[in-house]
C-alpha positions as CSV (number, residue, x, y, z in Angstrom):
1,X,0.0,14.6,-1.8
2,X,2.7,14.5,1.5
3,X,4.4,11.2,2.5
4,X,2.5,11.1,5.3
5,X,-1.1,11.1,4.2
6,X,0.0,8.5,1.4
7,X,1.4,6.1,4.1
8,X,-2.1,7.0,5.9
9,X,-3.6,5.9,2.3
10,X,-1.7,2.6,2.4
11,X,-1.6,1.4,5.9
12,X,-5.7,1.8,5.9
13,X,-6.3,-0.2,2.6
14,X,-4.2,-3.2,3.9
15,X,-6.1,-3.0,7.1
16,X,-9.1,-2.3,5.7
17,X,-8.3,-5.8,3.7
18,X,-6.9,-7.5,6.2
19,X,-9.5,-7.1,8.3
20,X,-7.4,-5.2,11.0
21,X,-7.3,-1.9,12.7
22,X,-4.1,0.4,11.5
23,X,-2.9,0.2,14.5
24,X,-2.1,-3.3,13.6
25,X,0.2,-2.6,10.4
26,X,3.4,-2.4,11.3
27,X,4.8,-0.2,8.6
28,X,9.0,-1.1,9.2
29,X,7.4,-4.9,8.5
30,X,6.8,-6.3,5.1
31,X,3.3,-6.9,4.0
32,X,3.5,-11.1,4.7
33,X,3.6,-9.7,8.7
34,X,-0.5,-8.0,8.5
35,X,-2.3,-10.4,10.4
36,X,-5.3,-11.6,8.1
37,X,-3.6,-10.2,5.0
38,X,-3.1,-13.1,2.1
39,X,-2.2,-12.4,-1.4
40,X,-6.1,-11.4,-3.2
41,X,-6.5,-9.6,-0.1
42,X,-3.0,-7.4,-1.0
43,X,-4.1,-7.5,-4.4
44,X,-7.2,-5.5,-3.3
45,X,-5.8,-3.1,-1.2
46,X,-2.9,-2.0,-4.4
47,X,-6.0,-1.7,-6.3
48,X,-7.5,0.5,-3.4
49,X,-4.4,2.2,-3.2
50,X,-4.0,3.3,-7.1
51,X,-7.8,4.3,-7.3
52,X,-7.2,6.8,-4.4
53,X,-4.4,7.7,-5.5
54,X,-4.6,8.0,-9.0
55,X,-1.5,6.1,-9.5
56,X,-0.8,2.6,-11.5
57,X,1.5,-0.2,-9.3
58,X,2.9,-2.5,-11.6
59,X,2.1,-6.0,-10.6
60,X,5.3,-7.3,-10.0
61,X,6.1,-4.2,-7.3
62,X,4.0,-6.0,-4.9
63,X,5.6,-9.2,-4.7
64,X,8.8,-6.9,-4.6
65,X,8.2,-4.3,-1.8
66,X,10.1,-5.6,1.6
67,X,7.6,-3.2,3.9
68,X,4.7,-1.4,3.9
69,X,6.7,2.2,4.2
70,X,8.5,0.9,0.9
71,X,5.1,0.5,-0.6
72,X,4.0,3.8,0.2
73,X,7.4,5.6,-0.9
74,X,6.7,4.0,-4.1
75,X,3.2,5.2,-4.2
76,X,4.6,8.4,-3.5
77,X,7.2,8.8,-6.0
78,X,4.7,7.6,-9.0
79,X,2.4,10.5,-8.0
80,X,5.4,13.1,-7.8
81,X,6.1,11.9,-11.1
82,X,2.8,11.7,-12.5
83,X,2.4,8.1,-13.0
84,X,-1.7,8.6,-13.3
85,X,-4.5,6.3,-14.5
């Protein structure tokens, strides 16, 4: 899957969470700056995130990731490497 359509992937299952268009996820922010978002609603949207993508976020990553772009280079790289479910 490209960069791009994994940041797509990401950006819409925080908003989608956060009750927010995509528009309003800025992706050079971390994911504390989504209007709406709180923790079980980020804890939703990883677990949106790995069944779309077929991929397994460990649970510390999220408490770790700085922005959303981070997040989805992460998601990125597990799926280059083949980290399915």
């Amino acid at each position: 899957m490209s960069a791009t359509k994994t940041l797509d992937i990401v950006v819409r299952a925080l908003a989608e969470q956060a009750g927010v268009s995509a528009a309003d996820v800025d992706t050079a922010k971390p994911l504390s700056a989504i209007p709406g978002i709180e923790s079980v609603k980020a804890l939703r949207a990883i677990t949106d995130i790995e069944d779309e993508c077929g991929v397994v976020i460990p649970d510390d990553f999220l408490f770790e990731t700085a922005t959303v772009n981070e997040l989805a280079e992460f998601v990125a790289s597990l799926e280059r490497e083949g980290t399915s479910v």
